[in-house]
C-alpha positions in Angstrom: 0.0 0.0 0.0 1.3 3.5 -0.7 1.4 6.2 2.2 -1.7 7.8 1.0 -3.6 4.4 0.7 -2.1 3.7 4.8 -3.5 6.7 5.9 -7.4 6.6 4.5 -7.1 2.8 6.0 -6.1 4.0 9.2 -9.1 7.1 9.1 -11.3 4.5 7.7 -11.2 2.2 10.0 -14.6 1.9 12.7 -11.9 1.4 15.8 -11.1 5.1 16.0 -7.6 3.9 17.4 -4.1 2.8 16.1 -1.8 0.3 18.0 1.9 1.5 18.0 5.2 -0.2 19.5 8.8 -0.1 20.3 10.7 -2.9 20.7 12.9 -2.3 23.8 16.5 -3.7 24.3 15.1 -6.8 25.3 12.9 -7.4 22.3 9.9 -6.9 24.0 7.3 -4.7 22.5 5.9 -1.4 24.6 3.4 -0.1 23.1 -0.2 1.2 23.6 -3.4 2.3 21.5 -3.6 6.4 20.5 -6.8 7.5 18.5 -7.1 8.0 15.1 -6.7 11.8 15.7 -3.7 11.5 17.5 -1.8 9.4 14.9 -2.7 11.9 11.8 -1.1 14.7 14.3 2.0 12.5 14.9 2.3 10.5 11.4 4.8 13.7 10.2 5.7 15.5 13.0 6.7 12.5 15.4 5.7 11.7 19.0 6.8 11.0 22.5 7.4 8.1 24.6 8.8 7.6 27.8 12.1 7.0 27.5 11.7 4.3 31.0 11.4 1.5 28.3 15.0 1.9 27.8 15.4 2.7 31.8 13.8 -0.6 33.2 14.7 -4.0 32.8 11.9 -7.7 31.5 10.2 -7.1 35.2 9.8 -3.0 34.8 12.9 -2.9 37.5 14.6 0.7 37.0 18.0 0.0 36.6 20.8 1.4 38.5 24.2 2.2 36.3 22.8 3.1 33.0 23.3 6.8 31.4 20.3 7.0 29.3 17.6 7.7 31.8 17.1 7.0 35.1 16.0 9.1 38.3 18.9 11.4 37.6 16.8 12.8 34.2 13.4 12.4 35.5 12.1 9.8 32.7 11.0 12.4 30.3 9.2 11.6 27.4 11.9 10.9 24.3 11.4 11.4 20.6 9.5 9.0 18.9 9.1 7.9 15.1 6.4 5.9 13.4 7.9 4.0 10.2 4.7 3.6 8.3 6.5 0.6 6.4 6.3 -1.1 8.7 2.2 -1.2 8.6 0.2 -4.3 9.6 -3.4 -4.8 10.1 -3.8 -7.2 13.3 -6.3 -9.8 12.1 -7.3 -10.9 15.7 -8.1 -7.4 16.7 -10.5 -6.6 13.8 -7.6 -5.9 11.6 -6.9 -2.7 13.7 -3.5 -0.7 12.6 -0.7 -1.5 13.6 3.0 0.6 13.6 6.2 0.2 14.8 8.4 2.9 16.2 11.8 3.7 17.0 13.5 6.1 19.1 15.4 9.5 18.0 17.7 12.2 19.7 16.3 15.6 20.2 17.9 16.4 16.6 15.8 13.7 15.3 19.1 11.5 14.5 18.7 7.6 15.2 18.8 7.1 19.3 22.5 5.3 19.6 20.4 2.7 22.1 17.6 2.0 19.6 17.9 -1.9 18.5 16.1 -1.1 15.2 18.0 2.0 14.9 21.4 -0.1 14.7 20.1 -2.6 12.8 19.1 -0.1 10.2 22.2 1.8 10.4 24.5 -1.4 9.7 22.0 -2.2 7.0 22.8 1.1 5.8 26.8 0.5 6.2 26.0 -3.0 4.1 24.1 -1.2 1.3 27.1 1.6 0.9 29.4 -1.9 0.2 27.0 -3.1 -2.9 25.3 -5.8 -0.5 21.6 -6.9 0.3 21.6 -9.1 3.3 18.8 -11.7 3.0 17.8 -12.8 6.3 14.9 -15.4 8.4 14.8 -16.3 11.7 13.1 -19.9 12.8 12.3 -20.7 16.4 11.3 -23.2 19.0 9.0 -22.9 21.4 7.1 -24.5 24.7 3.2 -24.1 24.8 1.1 -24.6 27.9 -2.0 -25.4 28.8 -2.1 -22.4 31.3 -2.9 -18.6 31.4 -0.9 -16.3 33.3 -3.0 -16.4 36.4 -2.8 -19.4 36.6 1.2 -20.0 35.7 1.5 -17.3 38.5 -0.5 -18.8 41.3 1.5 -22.3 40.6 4.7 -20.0 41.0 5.6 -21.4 37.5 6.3 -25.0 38.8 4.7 -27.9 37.7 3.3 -26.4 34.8 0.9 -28.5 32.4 2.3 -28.8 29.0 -0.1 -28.7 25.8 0.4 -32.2 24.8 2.7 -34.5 26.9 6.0 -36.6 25.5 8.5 -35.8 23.1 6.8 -36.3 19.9 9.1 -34.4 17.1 7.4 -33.7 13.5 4.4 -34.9 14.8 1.2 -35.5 12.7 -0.7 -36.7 15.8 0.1 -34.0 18.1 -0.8 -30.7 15.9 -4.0 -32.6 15.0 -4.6 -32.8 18.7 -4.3 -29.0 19.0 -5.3 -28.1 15.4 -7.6 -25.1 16.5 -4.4 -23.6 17.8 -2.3 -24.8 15.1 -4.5 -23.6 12.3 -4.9 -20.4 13.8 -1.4 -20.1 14.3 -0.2 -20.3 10.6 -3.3 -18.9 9.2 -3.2 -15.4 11.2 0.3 -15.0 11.2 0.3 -14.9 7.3 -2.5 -12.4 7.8 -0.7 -10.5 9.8 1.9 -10.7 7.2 4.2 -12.8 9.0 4.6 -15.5 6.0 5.6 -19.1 7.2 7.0 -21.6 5.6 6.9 -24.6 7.9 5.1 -25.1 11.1 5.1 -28.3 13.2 6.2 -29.9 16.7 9.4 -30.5 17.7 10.7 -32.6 20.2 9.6 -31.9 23.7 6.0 -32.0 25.3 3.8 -28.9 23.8 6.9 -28.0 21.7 6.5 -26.2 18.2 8.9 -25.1 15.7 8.4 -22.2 12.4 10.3 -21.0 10.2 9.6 -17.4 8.7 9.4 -17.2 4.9 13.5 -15.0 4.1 13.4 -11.3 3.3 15.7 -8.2 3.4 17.1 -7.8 6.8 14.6 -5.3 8.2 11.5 -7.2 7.1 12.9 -10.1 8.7 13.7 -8.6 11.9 10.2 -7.0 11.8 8.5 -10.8 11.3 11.0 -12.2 13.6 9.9 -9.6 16.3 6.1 -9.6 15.6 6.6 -13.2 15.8 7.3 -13.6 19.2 4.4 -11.2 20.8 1.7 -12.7 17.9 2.5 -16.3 19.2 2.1 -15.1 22.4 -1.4 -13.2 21.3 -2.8 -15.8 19.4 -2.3 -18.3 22.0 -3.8 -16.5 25.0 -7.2 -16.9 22.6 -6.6 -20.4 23.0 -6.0 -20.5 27.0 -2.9 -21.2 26.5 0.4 -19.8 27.1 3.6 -19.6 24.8 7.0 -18.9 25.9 10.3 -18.4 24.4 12.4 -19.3 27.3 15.8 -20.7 25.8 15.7 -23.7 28.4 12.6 -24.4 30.4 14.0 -27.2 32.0 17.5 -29.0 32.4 15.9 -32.3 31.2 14.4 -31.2 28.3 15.9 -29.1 24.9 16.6 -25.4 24.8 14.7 -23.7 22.3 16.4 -22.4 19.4 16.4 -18.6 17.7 18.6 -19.9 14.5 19.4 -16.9 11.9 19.9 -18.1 8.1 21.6 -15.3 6.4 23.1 -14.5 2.5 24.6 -11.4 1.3 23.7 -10.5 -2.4 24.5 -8.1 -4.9 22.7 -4.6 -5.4 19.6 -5.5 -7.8 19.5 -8.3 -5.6 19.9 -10.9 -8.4 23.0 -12.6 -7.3 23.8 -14.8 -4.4 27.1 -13.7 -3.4 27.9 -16.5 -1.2 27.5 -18.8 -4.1 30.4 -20.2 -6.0 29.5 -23.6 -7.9 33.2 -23.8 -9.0 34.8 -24.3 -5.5 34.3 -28.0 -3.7 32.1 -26.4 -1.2 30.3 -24.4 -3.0 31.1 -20.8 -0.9 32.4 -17.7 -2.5 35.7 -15.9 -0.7 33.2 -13.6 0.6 31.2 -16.4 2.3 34.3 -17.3 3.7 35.3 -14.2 4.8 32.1 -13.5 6.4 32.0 -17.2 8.3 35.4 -16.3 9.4 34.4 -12.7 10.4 31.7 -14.5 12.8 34.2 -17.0 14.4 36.3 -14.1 15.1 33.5 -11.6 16.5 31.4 -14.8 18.6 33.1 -14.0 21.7 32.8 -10.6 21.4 29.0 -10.4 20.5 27.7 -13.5 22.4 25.5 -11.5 24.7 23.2 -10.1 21.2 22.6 -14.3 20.5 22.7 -15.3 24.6 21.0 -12.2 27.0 20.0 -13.8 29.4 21.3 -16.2 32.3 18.5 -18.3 31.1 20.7 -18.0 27.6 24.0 -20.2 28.6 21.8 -23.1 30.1 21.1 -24.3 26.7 24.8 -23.7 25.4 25.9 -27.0 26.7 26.9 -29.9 25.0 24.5 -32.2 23.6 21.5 -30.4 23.6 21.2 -28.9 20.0 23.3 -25.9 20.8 26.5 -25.4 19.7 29.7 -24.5 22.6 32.5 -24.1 20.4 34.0 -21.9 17.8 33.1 -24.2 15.1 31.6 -24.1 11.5 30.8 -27.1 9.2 29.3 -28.1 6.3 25.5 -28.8 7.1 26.4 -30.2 10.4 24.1 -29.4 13.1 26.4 -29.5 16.4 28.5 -26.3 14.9 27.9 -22.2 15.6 28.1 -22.0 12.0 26.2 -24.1 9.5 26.9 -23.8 5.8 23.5 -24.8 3.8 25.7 -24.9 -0.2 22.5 -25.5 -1.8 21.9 -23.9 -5.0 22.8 -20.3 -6.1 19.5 -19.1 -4.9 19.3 -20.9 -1.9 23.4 -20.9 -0.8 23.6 -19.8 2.7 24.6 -20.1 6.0 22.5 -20.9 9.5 24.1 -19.2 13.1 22.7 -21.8 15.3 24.1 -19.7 18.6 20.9 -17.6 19.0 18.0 -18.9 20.8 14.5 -17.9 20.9 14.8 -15.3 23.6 16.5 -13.2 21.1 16.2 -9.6 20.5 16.1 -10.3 16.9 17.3 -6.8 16.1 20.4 -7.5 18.3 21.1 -10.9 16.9 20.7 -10.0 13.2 22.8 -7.2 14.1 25.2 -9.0 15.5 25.4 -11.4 12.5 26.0 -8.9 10.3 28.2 -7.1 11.9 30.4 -10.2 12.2 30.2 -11.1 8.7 31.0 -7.9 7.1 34.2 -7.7 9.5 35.4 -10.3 7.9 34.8 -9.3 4.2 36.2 -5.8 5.5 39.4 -7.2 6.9 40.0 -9.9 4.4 39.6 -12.7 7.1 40.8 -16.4 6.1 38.6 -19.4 6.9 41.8 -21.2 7.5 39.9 -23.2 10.4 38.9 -26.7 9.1 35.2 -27.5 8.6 34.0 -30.0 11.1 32.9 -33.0 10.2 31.6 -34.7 12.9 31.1 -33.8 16.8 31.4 -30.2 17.2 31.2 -30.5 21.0 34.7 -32.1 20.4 36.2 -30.2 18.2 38.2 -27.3 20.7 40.6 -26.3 17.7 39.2 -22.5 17.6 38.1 -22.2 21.6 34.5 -22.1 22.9 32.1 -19.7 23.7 31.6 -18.0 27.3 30.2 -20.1 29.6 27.7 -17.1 31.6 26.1 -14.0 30.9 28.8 -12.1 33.0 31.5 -13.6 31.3 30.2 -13.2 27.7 28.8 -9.2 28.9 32.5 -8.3 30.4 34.3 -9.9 27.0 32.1 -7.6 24.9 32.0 -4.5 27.4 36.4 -4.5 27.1 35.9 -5.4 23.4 37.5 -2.9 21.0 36.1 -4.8 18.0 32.2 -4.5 19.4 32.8 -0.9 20.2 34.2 -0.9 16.6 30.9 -2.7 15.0 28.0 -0.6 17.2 29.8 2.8 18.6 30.4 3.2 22.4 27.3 4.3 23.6 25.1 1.5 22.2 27.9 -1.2 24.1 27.4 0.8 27.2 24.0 0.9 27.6 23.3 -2.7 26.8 26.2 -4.2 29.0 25.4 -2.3 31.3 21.8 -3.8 31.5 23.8 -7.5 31.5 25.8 -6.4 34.2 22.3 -5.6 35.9 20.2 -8.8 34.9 23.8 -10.9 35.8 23.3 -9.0 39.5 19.2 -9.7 39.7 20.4 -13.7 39.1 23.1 -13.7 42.2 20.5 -12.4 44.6 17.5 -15.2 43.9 17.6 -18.0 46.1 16.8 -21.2 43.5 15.1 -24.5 44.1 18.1 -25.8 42.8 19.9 -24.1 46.1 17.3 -25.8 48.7 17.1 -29.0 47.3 21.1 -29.1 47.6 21.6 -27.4 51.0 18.3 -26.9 53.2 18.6 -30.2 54.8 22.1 -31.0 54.4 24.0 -27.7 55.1 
């Protein structure tokens, strides 16, 4: 739809309202309904929004030791733009509007703590090099049979899953729960979120999608919409959706994997794609693998946030621990997918699904085009089998603090996402690390109540 076209929708429609969000630096969407009125007054001119969704942490905690906003400035509202590109009609609200937004300065310059902001300035950066980085996002996710009042009054323990047993790819199981199912694929394409593959994966009440590939943007736009829609579309149901990278030590982490390709300008030319060479990647490909081995440590924190995060980096559970890249080999970071040169890429299988998918495409990209810039060599080896074993190139950080301290002292991640952007969002590690040390677990009195 053209701009003119958006707007007589949005006057048009009976609601009288327009939904707007920003996606804070934890990928969660704040956002609230303004009238009709209100969004022709702000469509040009811009709006504000408290800048606290940058100030506070998942559980609306203030932070402590960031410099953006805090008591010390008195939450004032910050500048606010609507991208009307990024238009959707929510088919499960009576296809009200829907926007996203992103923070500026006072100048109206992209806020430096913005995650779509630095995604859209490095997609920028790409496009000034002659590349158009194709992106898609897949993930993996529990489903309960459970609503938030109740999760809460259960404290979250002993939760009923949607269908018990692990039951992978299973016919059975989203024919048991096909209301949900249906709905699931049917309104996220309506809510143009296009999927290519829905079905369970292994794990009781586990699902798995895939989002149909698209410029960078677009895809961290689905990827993000994703998340909350799931979420949305579930609560219909009575049931609730989380994207939790491990629920529980005995069962798999859920994966946020990020297939990527760089191509030319026009956007008719893979350029990862070389069917002379044995494996079927172009030097740049190369380059840009390497570029990621080189930057993982440095960056972990945009594909690992959370402490949540590092319990499902450990070996054997479907996420990869070491620096490691391989040829369609599913216990690596990096998985090259050679295919054909329109469907040549490559899969970072670090992320998982509680991703700011801003962050983590951002990160990717980053990576890559280090490489290109600096001419890296994929001199490692591919691995060819157990990549849990393979300790040639190091391993990842092990915790949140570890991974958030690497990045925080990291002249290369100052380098890929300017000072104040590494600030702020270590800074809110640092903070989520500190929230962890002072819970007491069950883990802690099943081990010492009785004993100690």
């Amino acid at each position: 739809m053209t701009t003119k076209e958006i707007i007589q929708y949005v006057k048009d429609h009976p609601s009288g309202k327009v939904k707007v969000a920003i996606a804070d630096i934890d990928g969660i969407l704040r956002g609230k309904y303004i009238s009709t009125e209100k969004f022709l007054s702000v469509v040009d001119n811009g709006m504000g929004f408290c800048d606290v969704i940058f100030g506070w942490d998942a559980g609306d905690v203030t932070y402590d030791n960031v410099k953006y906003t805090g008591w010390h400035t008195g939450y004032p509202d910050a500048p606010a733009v609507l991208d009307l590109n990024s238009f959707r009609k929510i088919p499960w609200e009576n296809d009200v509007p829907f926007f996203l937004s992103e923070l500026t300065d006072e100048k109206g310059n992209p806020a430096d703590i913005c995650p779509r902001q630095l995604l859209k300035r490095l997609l920028n950066d790409a496009n000034k090099q002659g590349y158009s980085p194709i992106f898609s996002q897949e993930f993996e996710w529990y489903n309960f049979a459970e609503t938030p009042q109740s999760a809460n009054d259960k404290q979250f323990r002993n939760l009923t899953p949607l269908t018990p047993g692990m039951f992978g790819y299973s016919i059975l199981r989203s024919s048991m729960e096909n209301p949900y199912f249906s709905d699931l694929f049917e309104l996220l394409n309506k809510f143009d979120i296009p999927i290519e593959g829905l079905h369970t994966e292994t794990g009781p009440g586990t699902y798995e999608a895939a989002i149909v590939y698209s410029d960078i943007l677009e895809a961290a736009d689905r990827a993000l919409l994703f998340k909350t829609a799931v979420k949305e579309i579930a609560y219909r149901h009575g049931i609730m959706a989380t994207f939790m990278a491990k629920v529980n030590e005995n069962l798999p982490g859920c994966g946020g994997h990020i297939h990527q390709s760089l191509w030319d300008k026009a956007g008719k030319k893979n350029l990862f794609h070389n069917e002379k060479d044995k494996m079927k990647m172009s030097e740049q490909m190369k380059s840009y693998v390497a570029g990621q081995l080189y930057c993982l440590p440095f960056v972990l924190p945009l594909f690992a946030p959370t402490v949540n995060s590092y319990k499902r980096l450990v070996e054997g559970a479907w996420a990869p621990t070491t620096l490691t890249w391989g040829i369609d080999n599913r216990t690596v970071a990096v998985r090259i997918i050679p295919g054909s040169s329109r469907s040549c890429r490559l899969e970072t299988r670090v992320p998982g699904s509680d991703v700011n998918p801003y962050l983590a495409m951002a990160g990717c990209l980053a990576a890559g085009l280090y490489g290109i810039k600096n001419k890296l060599k994929l001199k490692q080896a591919a691995t060819a089998g157990n990549g849990y074993r393979d300790y040639s190139n190091g391993v990842l950080p092990a915790t949140l603090i570890e991974a958030t301290l690497q990045m925080k002292n990291s002249k290369i991640a100052r380098e890929l996402f300017g000072d104040s952007f590494v600030d702020h969002f270590t800074q809110t590690r640092e903070w989520e690390w500190k929230q962890h040390l002072k819970a007491v677990t069950d883990w802690e009195y099943h081990r010492y109540f009785e004993i100690i």
